[in-house]
Phi, psi and omega in degrees: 000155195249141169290137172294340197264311191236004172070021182274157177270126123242187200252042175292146161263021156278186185232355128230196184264165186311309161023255155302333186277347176286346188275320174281340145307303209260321147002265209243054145257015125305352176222069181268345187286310176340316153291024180274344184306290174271004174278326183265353159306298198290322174299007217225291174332304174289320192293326184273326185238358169277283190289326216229318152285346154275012199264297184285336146131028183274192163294143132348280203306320168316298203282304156352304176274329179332320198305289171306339194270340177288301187286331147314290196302293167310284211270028162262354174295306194289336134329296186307294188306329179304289214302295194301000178248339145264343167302324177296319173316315204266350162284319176331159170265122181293135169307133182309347187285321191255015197290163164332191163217138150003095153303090178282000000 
């Protein structure tokens, strides 16, 4: 199987090679702060249907599913931010070691 980012061969069942996935490992641990977002998203859910709506005089079960809808929110933000941060990867310009080599 050919890596999808640099065409290189390996026998992985991802679609790119180690490599590349060790490059985008060290990447995109420049951007650990991405996750103040959805941490603070998911806190803004629960806080609104956990807290605050049993407040206002709903059910229980509003604070139950609050929960889950608190954590459904994190983890669908930090799903986005992965995709936007690779894609941003995959836009980088490849390091000269690694482009192909010429095909004659």
């Amino acid at each position: 199987m050919t890596c999808s980012r640099c065409a290189a061969e390996h026998d992985g069942k991802k679609r790119w090679c180690a490599d590349c996935e060790t490059a985008y490992d060290g990447w995109v641990r420049q951007y650990a702060s991405d996750m103040i977002a959805p941490a603070l998203g998911g806190m803004l859910v629960v806080l609104m249907c956990a807290m605050v709506l049993p407040l206002l005089g709903t059910s229980t079960l509003v604070a139950v599913g609050g929960a889950f809808a608190g954590f459904g929110t994190l983890a669908g933000m930090t799903r986005l931010n992965m995709r936007r941060r690779r894609r941003q990867f995959l836009k980088a310009p490849l390091p000269r070691a690694y482009l192909p080599e010429p095909r004659a």
